[in-house]
C-alpha positions as CSV (number, residue, x, y, z in Angstrom):
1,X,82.3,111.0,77.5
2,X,80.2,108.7,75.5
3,X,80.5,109.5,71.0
4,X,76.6,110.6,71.4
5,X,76.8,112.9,74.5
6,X,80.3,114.3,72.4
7,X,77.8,114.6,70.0
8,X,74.9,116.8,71.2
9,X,77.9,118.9,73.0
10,X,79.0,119.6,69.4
11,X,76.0,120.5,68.0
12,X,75.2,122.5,71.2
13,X,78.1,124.4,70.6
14,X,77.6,125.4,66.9
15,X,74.2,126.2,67.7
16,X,74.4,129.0,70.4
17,X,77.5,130.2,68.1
18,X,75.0,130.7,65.2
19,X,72.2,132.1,67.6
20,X,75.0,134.4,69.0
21,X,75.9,135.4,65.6
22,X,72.7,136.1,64.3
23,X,72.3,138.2,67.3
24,X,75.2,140.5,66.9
25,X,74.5,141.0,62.8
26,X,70.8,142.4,64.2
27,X,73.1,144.5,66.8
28,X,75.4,145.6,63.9
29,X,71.7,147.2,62.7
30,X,70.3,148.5,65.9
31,X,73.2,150.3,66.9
32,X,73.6,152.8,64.1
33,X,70.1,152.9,63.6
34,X,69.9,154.0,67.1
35,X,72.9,156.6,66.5
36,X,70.6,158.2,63.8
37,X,67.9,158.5,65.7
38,X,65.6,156.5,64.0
39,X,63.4,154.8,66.2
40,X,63.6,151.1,66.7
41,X,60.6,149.1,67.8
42,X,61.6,145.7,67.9
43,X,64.8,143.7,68.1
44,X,63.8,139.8,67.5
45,X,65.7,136.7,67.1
46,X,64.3,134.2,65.3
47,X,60.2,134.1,63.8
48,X,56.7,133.2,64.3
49,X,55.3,133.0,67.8
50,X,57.3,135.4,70.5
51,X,58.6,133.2,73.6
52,X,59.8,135.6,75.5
53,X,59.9,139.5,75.6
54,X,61.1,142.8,77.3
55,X,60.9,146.2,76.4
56,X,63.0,148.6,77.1
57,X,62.7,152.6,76.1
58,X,61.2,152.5,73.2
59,X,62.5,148.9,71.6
60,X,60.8,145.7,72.6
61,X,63.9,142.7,72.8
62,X,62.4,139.4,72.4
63,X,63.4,135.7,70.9
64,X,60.8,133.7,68.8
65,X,60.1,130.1,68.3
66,X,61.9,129.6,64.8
67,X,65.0,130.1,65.5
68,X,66.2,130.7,61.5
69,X,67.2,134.5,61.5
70,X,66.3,137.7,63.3
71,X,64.9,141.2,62.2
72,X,64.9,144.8,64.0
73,X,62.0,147.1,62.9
74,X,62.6,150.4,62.4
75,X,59.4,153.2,61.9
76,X,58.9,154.3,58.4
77,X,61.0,151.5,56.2
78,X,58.9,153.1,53.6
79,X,57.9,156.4,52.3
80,X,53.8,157.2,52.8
81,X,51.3,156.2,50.8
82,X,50.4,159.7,48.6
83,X,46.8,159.9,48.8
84,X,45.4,162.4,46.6
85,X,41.9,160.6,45.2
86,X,43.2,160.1,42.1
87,X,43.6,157.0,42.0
88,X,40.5,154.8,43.3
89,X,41.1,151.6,45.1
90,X,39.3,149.5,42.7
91,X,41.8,149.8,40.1
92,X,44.6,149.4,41.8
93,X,46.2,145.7,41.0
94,X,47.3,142.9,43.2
95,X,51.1,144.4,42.9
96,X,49.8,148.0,43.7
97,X,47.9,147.0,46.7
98,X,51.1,145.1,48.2
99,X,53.3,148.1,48.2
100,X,49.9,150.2,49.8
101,X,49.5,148.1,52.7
102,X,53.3,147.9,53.4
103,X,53.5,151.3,53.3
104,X,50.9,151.7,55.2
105,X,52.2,149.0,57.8
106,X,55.4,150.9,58.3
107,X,53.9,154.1,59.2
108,X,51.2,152.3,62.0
109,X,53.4,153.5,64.9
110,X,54.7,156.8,63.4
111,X,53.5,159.0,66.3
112,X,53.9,162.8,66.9
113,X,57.4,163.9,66.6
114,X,58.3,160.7,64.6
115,X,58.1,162.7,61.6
116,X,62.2,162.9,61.3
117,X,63.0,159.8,63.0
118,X,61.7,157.4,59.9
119,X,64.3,155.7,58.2
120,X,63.4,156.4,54.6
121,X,64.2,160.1,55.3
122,X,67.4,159.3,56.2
123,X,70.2,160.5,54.0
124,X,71.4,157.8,51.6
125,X,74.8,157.4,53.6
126,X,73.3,156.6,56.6
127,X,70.7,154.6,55.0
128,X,73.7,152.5,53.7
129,X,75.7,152.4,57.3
130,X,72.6,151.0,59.0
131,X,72.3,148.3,56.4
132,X,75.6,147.4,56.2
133,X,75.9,147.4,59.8
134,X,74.8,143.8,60.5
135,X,77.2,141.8,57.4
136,X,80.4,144.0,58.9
137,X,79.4,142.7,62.1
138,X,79.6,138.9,60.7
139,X,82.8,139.8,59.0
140,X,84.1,141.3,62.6
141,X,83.3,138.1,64.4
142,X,84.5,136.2,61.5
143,X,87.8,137.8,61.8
144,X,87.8,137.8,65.4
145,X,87.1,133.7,65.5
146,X,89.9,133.4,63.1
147,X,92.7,134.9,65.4
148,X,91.4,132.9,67.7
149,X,91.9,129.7,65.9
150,X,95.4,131.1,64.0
151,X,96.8,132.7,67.2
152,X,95.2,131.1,69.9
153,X,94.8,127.3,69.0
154,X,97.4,127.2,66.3
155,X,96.9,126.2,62.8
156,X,97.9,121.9,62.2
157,X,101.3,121.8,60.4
158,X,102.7,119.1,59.3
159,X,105.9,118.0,61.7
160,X,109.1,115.7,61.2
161,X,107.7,112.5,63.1
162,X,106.2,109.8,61.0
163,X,102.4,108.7,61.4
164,X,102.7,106.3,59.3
165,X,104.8,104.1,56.9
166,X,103.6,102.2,54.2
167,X,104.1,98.9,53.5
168,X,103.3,98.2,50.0
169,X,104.1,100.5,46.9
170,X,100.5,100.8,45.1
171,X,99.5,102.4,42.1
172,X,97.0,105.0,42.4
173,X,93.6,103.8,42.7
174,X,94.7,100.4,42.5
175,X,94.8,97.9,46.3
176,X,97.7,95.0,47.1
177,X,97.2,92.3,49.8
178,X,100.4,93.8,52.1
179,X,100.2,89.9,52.6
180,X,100.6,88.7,49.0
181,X,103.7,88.1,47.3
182,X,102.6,91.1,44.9
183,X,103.2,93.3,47.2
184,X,106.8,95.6,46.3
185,X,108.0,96.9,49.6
186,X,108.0,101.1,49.8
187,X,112.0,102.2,49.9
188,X,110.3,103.5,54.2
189,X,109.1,100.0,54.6
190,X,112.5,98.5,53.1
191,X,114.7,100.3,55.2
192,X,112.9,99.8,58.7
193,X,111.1,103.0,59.1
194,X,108.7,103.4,61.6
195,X,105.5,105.1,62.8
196,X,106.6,107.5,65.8
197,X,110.1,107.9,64.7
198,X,111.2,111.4,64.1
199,X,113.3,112.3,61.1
200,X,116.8,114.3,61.9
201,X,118.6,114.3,58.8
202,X,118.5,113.0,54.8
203,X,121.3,113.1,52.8
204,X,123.6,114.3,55.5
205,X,122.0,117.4,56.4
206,X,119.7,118.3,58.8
207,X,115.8,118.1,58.8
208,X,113.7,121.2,60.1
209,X,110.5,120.8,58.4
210,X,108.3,118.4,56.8
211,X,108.1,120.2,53.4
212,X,111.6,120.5,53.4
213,X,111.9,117.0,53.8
214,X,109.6,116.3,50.6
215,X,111.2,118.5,48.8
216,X,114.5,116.2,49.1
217,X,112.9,113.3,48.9
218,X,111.0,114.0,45.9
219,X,114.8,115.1,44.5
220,X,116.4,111.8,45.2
221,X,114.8,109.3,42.9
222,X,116.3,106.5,42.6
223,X,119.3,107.0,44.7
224,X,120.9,106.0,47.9
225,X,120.3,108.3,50.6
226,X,121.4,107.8,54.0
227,X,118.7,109.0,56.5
228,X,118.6,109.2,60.6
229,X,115.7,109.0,62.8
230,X,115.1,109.3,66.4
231,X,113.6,106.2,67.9
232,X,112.8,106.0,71.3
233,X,115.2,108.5,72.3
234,X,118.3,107.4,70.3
235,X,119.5,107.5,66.8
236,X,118.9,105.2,64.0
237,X,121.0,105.7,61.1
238,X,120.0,103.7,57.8
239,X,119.8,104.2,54.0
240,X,116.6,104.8,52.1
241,X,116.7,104.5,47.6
242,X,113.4,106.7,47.3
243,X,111.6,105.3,44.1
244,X,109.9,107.3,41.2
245,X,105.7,107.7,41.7
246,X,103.3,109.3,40.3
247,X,101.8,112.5,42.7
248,X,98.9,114.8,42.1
249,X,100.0,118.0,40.8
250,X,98.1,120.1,43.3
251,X,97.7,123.9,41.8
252,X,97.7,127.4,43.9
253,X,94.0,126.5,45.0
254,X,94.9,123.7,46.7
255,X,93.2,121.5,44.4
256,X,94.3,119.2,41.8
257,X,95.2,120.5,38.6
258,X,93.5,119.3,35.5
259,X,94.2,120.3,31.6
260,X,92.2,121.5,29.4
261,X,90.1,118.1,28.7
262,X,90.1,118.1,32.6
263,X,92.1,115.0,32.9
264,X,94.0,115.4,36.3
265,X,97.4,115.9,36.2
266,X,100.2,114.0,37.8
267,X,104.0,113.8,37.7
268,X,106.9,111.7,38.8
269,X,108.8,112.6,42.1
270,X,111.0,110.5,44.7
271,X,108.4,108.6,47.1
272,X,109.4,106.4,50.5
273,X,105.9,105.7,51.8
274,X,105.6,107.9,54.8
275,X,103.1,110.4,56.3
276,X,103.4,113.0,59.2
277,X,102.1,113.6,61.9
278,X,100.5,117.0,62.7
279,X,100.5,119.4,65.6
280,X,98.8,122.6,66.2
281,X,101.3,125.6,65.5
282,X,100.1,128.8,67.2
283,X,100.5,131.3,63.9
284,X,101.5,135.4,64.4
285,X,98.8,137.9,64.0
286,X,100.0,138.8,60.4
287,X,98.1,135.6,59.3
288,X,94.9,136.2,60.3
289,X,93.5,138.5,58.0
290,X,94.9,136.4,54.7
291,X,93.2,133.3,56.1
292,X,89.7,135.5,56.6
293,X,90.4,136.9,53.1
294,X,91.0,133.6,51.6
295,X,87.8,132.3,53.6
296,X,85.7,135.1,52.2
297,X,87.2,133.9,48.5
298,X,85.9,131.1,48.8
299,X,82.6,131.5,50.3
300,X,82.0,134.2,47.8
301,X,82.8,131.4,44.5
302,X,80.1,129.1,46.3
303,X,77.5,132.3,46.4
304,X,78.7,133.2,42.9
305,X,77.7,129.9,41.8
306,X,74.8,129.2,44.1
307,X,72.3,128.6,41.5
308,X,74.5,126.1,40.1
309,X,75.4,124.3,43.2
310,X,72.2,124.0,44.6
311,X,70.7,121.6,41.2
312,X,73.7,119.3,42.4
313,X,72.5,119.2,45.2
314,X,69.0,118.4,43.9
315,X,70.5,115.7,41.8
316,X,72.1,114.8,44.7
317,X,69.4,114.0,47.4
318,X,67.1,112.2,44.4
319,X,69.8,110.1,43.0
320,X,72.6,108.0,43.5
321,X,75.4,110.8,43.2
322,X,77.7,112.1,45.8
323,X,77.0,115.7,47.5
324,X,79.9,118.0,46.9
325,X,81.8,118.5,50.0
326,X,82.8,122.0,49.0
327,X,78.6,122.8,47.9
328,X,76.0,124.4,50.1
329,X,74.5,123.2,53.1
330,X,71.9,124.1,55.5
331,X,72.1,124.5,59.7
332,X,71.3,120.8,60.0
333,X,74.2,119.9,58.1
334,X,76.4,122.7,60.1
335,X,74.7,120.8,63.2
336,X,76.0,117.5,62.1
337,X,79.4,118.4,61.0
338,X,79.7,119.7,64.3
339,X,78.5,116.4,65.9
340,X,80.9,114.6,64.1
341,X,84.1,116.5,64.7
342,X,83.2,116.6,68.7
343,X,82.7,112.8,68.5
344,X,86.3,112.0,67.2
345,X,87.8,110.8,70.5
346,X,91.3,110.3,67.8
347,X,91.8,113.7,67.7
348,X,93.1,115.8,70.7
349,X,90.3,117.6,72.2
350,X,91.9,121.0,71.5
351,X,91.8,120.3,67.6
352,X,87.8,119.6,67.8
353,X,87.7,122.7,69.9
354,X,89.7,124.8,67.1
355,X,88.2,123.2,64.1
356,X,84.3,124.2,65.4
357,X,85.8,127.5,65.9
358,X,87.0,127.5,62.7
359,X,83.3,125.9,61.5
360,X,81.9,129.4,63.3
361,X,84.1,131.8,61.6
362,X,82.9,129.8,58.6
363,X,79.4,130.6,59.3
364,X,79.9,134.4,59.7
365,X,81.5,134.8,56.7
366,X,78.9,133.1,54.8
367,X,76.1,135.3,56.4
368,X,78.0,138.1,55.9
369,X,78.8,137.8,51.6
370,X,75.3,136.5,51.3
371,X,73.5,139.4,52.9
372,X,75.5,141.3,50.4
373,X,73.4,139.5,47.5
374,X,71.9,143.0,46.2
375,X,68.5,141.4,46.3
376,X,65.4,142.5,48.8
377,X,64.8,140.8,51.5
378,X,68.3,140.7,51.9
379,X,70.7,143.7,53.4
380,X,72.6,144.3,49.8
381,X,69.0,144.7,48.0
382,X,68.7,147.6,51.0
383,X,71.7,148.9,50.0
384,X,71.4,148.7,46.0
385,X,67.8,151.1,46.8
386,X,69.6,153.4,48.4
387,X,72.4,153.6,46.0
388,X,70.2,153.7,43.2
389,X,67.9,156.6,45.3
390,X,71.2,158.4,45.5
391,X,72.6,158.2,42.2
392,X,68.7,159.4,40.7
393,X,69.2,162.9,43.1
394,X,72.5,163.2,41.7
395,X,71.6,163.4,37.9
396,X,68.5,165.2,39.0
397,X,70.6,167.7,40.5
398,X,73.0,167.6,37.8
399,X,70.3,168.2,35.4
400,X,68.2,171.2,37.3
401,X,65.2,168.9,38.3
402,X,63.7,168.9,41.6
403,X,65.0,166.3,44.3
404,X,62.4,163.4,43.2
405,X,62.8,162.4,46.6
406,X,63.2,159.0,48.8
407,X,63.4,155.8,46.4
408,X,59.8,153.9,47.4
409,X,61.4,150.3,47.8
410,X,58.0,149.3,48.2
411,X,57.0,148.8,44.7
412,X,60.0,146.1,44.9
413,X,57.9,144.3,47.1
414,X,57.0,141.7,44.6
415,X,60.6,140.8,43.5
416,X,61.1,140.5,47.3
417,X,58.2,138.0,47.5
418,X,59.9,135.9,45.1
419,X,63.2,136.0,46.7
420,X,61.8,135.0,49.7
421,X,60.0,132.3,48.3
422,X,63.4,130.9,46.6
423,X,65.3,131.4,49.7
424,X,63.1,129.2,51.7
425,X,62.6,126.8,48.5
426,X,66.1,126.3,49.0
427,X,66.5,126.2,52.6
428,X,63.8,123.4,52.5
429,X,65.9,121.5,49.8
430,X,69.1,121.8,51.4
431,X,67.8,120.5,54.9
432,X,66.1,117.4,53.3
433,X,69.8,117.0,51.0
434,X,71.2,117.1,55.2
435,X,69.3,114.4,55.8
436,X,68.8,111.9,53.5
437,X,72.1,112.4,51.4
438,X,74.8,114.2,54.3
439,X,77.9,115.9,53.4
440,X,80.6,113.2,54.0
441,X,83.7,115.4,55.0
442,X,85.9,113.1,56.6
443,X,85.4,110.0,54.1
């Protein structure tokens, strides 16, 4: 296949994954919904103008034109507006009128018999499953796409045969013409070490693994250490004097470790100037759910931080600087990254294939801790109301007072307006930042 049909098949991909995802978190809503009773009247993916439709019972199904996100309505979101003339409509302020109308909204198809099938009468448990149903679902699927990758397609591990062997010994961030009498030979490149061959034993004994072949290497500087290789089917015995260098120290977060000043830090360690080449490794099922937890780490520091990460990307996409490759970025940058990695005709198909699935489970787990943001629109602002409903019966009970009843998350209507407004503010930002200043993930 051509790079640009590999391409669209990439971003094809990713997209019906996210479509499919954003459909299952609205399903992780429905269904308890539904188990309480409460009635449902729409299940929609995407917004704006509806392109197609079907009802069914009592729920109309239907996908929209703008395919950025999905709702399900459910009857009575909101308690009733209390009407009891005291309060005139002329004095009521902008704010005031809001919470009125979407009160009044929510309750437009409350019929006879409805009356206990509203979701603000729901106790505050249930309130909280329904909500909570659609991020589980996104950390379900993220989990589920993760075995997939771990146990199915195997996670790339570094093996014993060489991919490369370099030629000249170079000081970090420094280049040497391999041509030019200033270039010092690597102790790989010395001893006739070649791409392809496959490492059997150093220092007499025998070589299983990659790191356990750095770990000697990096032990042996500056002396004579005889080595053996498989070439071509035979053995090639030879000697190799690894030499001292200078290596990143790279800390628990697999990044390079800094001090306090936030100079990097580097130390000296044996070095012969060869890479490895790297297979998929099917993993056992113990691994998955550390890598999802490790996944949702992270994701959760880039949410933690959002605010933060999205001015660099601001500075980003109106100057000269670099985007942050571990920053925010929006479904046209997901679509591109996906284009990309399916356009590699280097790399096996089957690593494309595992890293998009690995781009997917990505993606769910990101939905999933940001929904969890305890701010309306989003699913954890749902979930702080009802918490905060709950805990107010509690001390009212505690204290003798009457139940005050259902917590009107209406009058957080205009903090929900602002959200909403941010969220798209940044959505907007993030999509231009795709576009005229991409992530650059693979240098």
């Amino acid at each position: 296949m051509t790079p640009v049909l590999l391409f669209i098949l990439g971003v094809v991909f990713v997209a019906i994954g996210i479509a499919a995802s954003i459909a299952l978190h609205e399903v992780g809503h429905l269904l308890p919904a539904k188990l309480f009773k409460v009635r449902v009247t729409k299940y929609m993916i995407g917004f704006g103008p509806t392109l197609w439709s079907r009802r069914k019972g009592e729920t109309e199904y239907g996908v929209k034109a703008i395919p950025l996100g999905g709702y399900v309505s459910m009857i009575g979101m909101y308690p009733p507006n209390q009407d009891d003339g005291s309060v005139r409509p002329s004095s009521t302020g902008m704010f005031q009128t809001l919470a009125t109308e979407a009160r009044s909204v929510a309750h437009e198809e409350v019929g006879p018999g409805d009356e206990n099938r509203v979701f603000y009468r729901l106790p505050v448990w249930k309130k909280i499953i329904v909500m909570l149903g659609g991020p589980a679902m996104n950390m379900v699927l993220g989990v589920a796409l993760t075995a997939v990758l771990l146990m199915g397609f195997g996670m790339a591990t570094a093996t014993t045969t060489i991919s490369d062997v370099s030629k000249c010994q170079v000081a970090a961030g420094e280049t040497v013409d391999p041509d030019s009498a200033d270039c010092q030979l690597t102790p790989a490149a010395a001893a006739g070490l070649k791409p392809n061959d496959t490492v059997t034993s150093f220092d007499g004994k025998a070589v299983t693994s990659w790191d356990q072949l750095t770990e000697w290497i990096r032990a042996s500087a500056g002396r004579e250490v005889p080595i053996t290789v498989e070439r071509d089917g035979a053995p090639v015995s030879t000697t190799v004097t690894p030499v001292l260098s200078a290596r990143p120290i790279i800390g628990a977060d697999g990044r390079q470790a800094k001090d306090d000043a936030g100079t990097l830090l580097y130390q000296d360690v044996g070095f012969l100037g060869i890479g490895a080449q790297t297979e998929l490794v099917a993993q056992p099922a113990s691994s998955v759910l550390p890598m999802a937890g490790e996944n949702i780490r992270q994701v959760a520091g880039v949410v933690f931080n959002l605010p933060a990460r999205v001015v660099g990307v601001a500075k980003a996409a109106f100057s000269e600087e670099p985007r942050d490759p571990n920053g925010p970025i929006s479904v046209v940058g997901v679509g591109r990254v996906a284009g990309e990695v399916a356009a590699m005709e280097e790399i096996p198909v089957q690593s494309r294939v595992a890293t998009l699935v690995g781009l997917l489970a990505g993606l769910n787990f990101a939905l999933a801790v940001f929904n969890l943001i305890p701010l309306l629109p989003l699913d954890g602002g749902h979930v702080a109301g009802a918490l905060y409903e709950g805990a107010r019966r509690q001390v009212a009970k505690l204290f003798g007072k009457p139940d005050p009843g259902a917590f009107d998350i209406a009058k957080l209507l205009p903090v929900t307006y602002v959200v909403a407004a941010l969220l798209m503010g940044m959505s907007a930002l993030l999509i231009y930042a795709d576009i005229v200043k991409p992530v650059n993930l693979f240098g």
